[in-house]
C-alpha positions as CSV (number, residue, x, y, z in Angstrom):
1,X,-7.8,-3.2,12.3
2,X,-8.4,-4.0,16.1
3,X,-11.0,-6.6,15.2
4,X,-9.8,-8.1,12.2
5,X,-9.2,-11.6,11.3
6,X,-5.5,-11.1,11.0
7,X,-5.7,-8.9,14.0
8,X,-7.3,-11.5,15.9
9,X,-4.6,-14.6,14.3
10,X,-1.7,-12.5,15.7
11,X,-2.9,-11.8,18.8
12,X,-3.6,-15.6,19.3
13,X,0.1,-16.3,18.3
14,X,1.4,-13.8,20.9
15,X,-0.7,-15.2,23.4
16,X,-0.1,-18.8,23.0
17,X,3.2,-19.0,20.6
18,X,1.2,-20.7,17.3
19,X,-2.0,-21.4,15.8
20,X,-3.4,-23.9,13.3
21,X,-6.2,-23.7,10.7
22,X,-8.8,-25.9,13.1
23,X,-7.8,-23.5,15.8
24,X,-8.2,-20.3,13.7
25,X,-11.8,-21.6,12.9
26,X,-13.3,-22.8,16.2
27,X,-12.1,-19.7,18.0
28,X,-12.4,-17.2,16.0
29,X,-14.5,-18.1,12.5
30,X,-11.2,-17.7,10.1
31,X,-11.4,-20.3,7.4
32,X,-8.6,-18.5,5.3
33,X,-6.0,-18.5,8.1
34,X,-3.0,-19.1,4.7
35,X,-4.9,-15.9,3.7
36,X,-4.2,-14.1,7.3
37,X,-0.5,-15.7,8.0
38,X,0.2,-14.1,4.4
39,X,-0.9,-10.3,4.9
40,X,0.7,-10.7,8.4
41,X,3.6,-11.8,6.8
42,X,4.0,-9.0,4.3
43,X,3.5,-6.8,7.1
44,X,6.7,-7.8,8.3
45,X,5.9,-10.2,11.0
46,X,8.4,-12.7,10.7
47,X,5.4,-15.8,11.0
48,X,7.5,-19.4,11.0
49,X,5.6,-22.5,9.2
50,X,5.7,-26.0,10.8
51,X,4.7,-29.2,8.8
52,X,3.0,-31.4,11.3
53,X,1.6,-35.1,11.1
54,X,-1.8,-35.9,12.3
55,X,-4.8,-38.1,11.2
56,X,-7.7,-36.5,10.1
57,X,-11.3,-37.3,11.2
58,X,-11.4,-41.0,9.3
59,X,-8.3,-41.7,11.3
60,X,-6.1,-41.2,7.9
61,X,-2.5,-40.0,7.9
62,X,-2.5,-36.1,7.3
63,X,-0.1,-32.9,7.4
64,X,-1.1,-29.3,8.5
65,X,0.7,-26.1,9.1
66,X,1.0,-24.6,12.7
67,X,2.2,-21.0,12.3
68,X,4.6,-19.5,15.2
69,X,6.2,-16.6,15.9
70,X,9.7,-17.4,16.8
71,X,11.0,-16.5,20.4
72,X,12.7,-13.6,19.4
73,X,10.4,-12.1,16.9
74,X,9.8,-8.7,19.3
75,X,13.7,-7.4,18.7
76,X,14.0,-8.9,15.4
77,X,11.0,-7.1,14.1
78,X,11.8,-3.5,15.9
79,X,15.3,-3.7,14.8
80,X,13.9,-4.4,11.0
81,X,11.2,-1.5,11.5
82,X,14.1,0.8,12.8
83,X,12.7,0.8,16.3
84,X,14.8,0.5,19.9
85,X,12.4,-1.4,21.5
């Protein structure tokens, strides 16, 4: 799974605390990022949703989703998998 989409998605989110769909597909050719956020997501990752308000390219009022992982997700998610760490 190194080089997977979702692989890729969480990575990103670790590295720069969220991601949205236009980033997802300029960086890293994801057009399905719901599609990623989900299996991540129901691999326990504990992925955060956030409804933003933007205008899209004909300068019209829009929302899209940023996905985060929230500041604390590293002990949150060991303590869930039953690890120290």
């Amino acid at each position: 799974m190194p080089n997977s989409l979702n692989t890729r998605v969480l990575i990103h989110m670790m590295k720069h605390g969220k991601i949205t769909s236009k980033e997802a597909f300029k960086l890293y050719g994801n057009t399905r990022l719901s599609s990623s956020i989900f299996e991540l997501r129901s691999q326990g990752y504990p992925i955060e949703t956030t409804m933003v308000e933007g205008y899209n390219r004909y300068n019209q009022p829009t929302k899209y989703a940023v996905y985060s992982l929230p500041k604390n997700w590293k002990s949150r998610f060991n303590r869930a998998n039953g690890n120290s760490r």
